[in-house]
N, C-alpha and C positions, 0 to 999 in steps of 0.2 A: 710969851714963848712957852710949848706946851713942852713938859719934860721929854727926855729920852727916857729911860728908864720909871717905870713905876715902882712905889712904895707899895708894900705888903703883897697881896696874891696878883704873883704876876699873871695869872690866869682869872677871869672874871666872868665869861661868858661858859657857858656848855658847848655852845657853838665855834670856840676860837681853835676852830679846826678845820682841819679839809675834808671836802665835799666828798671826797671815797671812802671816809671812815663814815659819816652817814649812811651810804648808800650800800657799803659793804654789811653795815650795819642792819639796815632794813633784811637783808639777805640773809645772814645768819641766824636772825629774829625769827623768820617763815618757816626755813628749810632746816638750819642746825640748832634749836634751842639748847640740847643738850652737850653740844662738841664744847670740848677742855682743850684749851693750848695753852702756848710760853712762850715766851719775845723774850731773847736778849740785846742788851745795849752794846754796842763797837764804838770808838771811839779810833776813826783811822787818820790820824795825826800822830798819834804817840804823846797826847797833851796831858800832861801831869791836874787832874780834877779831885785831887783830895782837897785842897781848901774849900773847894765850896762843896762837901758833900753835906756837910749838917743844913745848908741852906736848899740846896735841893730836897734834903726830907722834908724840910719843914714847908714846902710848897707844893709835895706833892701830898702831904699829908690836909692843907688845906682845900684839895680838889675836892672831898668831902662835904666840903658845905655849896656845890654848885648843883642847881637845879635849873631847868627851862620855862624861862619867863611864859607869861602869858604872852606878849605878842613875838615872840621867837614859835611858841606852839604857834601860833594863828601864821607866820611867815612859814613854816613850815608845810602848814594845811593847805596852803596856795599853789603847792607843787605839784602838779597833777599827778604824777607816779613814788609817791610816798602815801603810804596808805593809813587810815582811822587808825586802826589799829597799832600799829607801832609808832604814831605821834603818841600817842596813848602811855605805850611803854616807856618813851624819853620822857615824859612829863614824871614818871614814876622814877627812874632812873638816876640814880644817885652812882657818883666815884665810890670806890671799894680800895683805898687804899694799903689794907692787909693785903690785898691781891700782886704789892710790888716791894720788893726785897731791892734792897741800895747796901750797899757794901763794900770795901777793898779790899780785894784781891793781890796783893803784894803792891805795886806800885799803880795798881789798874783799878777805875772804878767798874764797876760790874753794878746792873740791874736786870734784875730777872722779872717779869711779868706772870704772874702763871695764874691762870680763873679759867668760870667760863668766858668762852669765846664772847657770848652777847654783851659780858658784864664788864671785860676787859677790853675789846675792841679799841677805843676812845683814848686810852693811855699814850696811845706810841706818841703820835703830834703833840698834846700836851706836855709829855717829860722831854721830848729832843726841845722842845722852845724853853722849857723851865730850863732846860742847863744851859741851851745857849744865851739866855738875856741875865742869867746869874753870872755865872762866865764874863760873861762883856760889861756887865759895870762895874766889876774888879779891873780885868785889864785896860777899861774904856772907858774911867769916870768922866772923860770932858769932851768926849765928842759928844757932837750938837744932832739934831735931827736937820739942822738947818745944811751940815754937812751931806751929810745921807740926799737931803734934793738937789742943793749942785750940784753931786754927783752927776744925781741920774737928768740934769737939766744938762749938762755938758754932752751926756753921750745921748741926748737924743739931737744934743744940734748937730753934732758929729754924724748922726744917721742920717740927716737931714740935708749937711754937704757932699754927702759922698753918694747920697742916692736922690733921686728927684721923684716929686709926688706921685709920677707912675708906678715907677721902681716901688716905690713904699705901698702901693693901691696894694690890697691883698695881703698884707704882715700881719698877720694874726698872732696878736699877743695876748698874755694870761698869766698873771701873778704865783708861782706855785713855791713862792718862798716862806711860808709860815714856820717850817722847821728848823731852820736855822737864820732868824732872823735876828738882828742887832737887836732888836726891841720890840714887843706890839705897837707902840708909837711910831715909831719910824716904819713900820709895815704899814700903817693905815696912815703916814703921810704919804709914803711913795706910792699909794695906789690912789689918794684922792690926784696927785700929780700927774700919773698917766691917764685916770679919767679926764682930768681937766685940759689938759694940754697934750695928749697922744686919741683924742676923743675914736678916729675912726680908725685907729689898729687896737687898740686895746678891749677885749672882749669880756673880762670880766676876774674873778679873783678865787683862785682854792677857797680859801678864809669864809667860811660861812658865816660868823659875826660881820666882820665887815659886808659882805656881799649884802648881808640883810639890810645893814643901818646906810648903806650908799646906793643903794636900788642897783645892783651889780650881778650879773648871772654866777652862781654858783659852778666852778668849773672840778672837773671827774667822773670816771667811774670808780674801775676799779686796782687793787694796787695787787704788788706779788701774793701776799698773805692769801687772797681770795682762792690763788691758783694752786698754790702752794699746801692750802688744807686738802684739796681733794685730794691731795695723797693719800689721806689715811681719813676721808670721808664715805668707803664702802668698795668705791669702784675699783678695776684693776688697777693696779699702777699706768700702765700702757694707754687706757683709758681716761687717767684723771684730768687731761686739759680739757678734752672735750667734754668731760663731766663737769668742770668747771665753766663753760661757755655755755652750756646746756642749762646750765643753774639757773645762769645770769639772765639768757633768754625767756626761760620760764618766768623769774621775776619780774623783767623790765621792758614785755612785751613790745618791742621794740625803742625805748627810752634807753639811753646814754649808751649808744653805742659804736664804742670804740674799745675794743680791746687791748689787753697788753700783751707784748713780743715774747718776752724776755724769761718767763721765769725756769725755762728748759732749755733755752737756747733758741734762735729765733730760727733754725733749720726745722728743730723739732716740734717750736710751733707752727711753721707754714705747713708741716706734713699732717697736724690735725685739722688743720683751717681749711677744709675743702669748699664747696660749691654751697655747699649749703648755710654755713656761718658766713663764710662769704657773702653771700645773698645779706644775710641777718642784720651782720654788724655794717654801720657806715666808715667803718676804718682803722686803724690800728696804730699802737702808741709806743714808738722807740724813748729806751731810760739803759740802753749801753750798746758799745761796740762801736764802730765805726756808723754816722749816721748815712754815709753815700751808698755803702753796703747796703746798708736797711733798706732803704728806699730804691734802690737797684731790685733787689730779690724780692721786694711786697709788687712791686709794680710788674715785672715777670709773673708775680705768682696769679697775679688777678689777672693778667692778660691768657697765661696757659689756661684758666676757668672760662673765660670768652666770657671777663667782664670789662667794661672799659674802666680803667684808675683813675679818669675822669672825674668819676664819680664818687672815686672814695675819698676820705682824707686822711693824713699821717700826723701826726703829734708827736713834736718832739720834745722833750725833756730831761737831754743827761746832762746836765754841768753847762748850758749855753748862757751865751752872749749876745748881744742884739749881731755883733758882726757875725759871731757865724750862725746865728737865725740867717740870717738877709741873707747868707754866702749859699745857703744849705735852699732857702726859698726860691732864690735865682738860679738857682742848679736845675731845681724840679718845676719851674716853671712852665705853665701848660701841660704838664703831663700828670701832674697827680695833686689836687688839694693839700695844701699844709697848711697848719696852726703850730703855735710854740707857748711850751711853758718856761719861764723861767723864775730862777726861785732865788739862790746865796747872790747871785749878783742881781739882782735887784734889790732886793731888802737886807743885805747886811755888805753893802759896798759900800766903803770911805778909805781915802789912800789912807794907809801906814796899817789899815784895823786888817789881821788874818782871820778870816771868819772859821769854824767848826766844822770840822768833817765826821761825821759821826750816822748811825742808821739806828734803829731799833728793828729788829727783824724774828720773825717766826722761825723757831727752832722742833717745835713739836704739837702736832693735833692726836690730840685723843691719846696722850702714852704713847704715842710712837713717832720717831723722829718726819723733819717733813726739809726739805732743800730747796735752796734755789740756785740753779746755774747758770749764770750771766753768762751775756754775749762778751765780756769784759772777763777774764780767768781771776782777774781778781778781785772782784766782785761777789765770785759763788759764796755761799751763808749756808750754812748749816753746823750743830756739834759733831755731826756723826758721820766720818770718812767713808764708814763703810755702808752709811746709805746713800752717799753720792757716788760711790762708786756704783752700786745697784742701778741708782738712777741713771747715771751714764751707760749703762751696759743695757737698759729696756729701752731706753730711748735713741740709742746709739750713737751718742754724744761724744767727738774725737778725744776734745782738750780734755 
């Protein structure tokens, strides 16, 4: 029986992270070697994490001794749009642990991240999973990993009776739980499980470590942080999504494209998404708000372009479920491509365990603050009120 929980560095690979801190990574490597930011930590439970805060130092202070293996470089060099050059720089690449401040703030853990960008990047996935599987075998010494696959063996039979193999032909699924997962064990059993037994909906796994050692498609692009530095990356404020989208294009000459909604509000992005990114990107990727909305307004907006939505596809990944995957699939059915990621309830579901609500988010590029305003009001992130109010007033943003 393989343990739940591992002894000593719960983190072991370079790679036991998601595919958009790679890629976002690649990106910042080219175009911002010199941009400085800071990530802080949320923690939206209200969950009391001062006992395990000296276990979290002491695991983030071990990300220090990780470097990337020879055949992690060589799985890396296979990827067509990942280039010499920056396998080069991960091979060099070493954790910077001074770069992250752990702390309590009266009854609040508080982690700040502040480096450069290139050097820093890599942290947010590694510390959200180091508090969550610290966390969880305090409150969760005896559940089983064997728990964690009944789980997910019960809800796929449940998928199974309530919809028939047509119904299910076309559910496009994709593991995006590494951040708050019960365990790395129990992530990399539930994803040998849906390879093995969900073979033709399950497409492949965030987790770059596992995707590597399961011959599995590494799934993402890119995440808010990308959109969210061009704030304060040169261009005007008014202009920074589509300087963000521009970036990405320039980089990944047509590779991994799907874009994200959300980090202005998804009005304010369809208003920069004209005919030409349109053209660009293969489709776009809801992480809040109502998802019937989303997909009502992307499908309008690529029809007013005189594209068919046929052709695109939409990603969804706020908080789902296999049920309302398949509710939100059968909705849009024939009218527009869908895939789904799902992340907390696949890898950290077992009755009775409450799994971790928590984000690490970009607060500031280059000395000056940077925001994000979810389709979700409570969602938006930032420290500085007064540049979201800025930001709502160039973008014209109601809430």
């Amino acid at each position: 029986m393989t343990a739940t929980y591992r002894e000593g560095p719960i983190i072991t690979s370079l790679l036991d992270t998601d595919w958009y801190k790679i890629t976002m990574m690649q990106g910042v490597h080219h175009k911002y070697p010199n941009a400085s930011v800071a990530w802080e930590f949320r923690c939206r439970n209200s969950e009391d994490l001062a006992p395990y805060i000296s276990e979290i130092r002491e695991q983030i202070d071990r990300l220090a001794t990780l470097k990337l293996s020879a055949d992690e470089s060589a799985y890396l060099s296979s990827v067509p749009y990942l280039t010499p050059d920056f396998i080069r720089f991960l091979e060099l690449f070493r954790f910077r642990p001074e770069y992250v401040d752990v702390f309590m703030e009266g009854q609040e853990l508080c982690i700040v991240i502040d480096g450069p960008w290139t050097h820093s990047i890599l942290f947010e996935i590694v510390i959200l999973a180091i508090i969550s599987e610290v966390r969880n075998r305090v409150l969760y010494p005896k559940v089983t990993i064997e728990e964690a696959v009944s789980q997910l063996r019960q809800k796929l039979a449940t998928l199974r009776q309530h919809y028939t193999p047509e119904q299910l032909a076309g559910f496009n699924l994709a593991d995006f739980g590494t951040r708050r997962r019960l365990s790395q064990p129990v992530q990399e059993a539930i994803i040998t499980i849906l390879s093995q037994e969900f073979p033709g909906n399950f497409v492949g796994t965030s987790n770059v470590d596992i995707a590597r050692r399961h011959g599995l498609a590494p799934m993402g692009t890119m995440a808010h942080e990308w959109v969210m530095a061009h704030q304060q990356l040169g261009s005007r404020l008014v202009d920074s999504q589509r300087a963000a989208l521009e970036a990405w294009v320039q980089e990944y000459r047509g590779h991994l494209g799907i874009a994200l909604t959300d980090t202005i509000t998804l009005d304010a992005f369809l208003h920069d998404f004209d005919l030409y990114f349109a053209k660009l990107f293969d489709g776009l990727r809801h992480d809040s708000g109502d998802p019937m909305l989303f997909a009502e307004k992307c499908i309008r907006h690529y029809e007013a372009l005189g594209i068919d939505p046929r052709s695109k596809t939409l990603i969804f990944s706020d908080a789902l479920t296999f049920d309302k995957a398949m509710e939100i699939k059968t909705a849009l059915e024939g009218r527009i491509k869908t895939s789904f990621g799902i992340g907390t309830s696949l890898t950290c579901d077992v009755p009775g365990l409450k799994p971790m609500n928590m984000v690490i988010k970009m607060v500031s590029c280059n000395g000056q603050p940077v925001a994000k305003i979810s389709d979700e009001p409570g969602k938006t992130t930032s420290r500085d009120q007064n540049f979201v109010n800025y930001l709502k007033q160039v973008f014209q943003v109601a809430h």
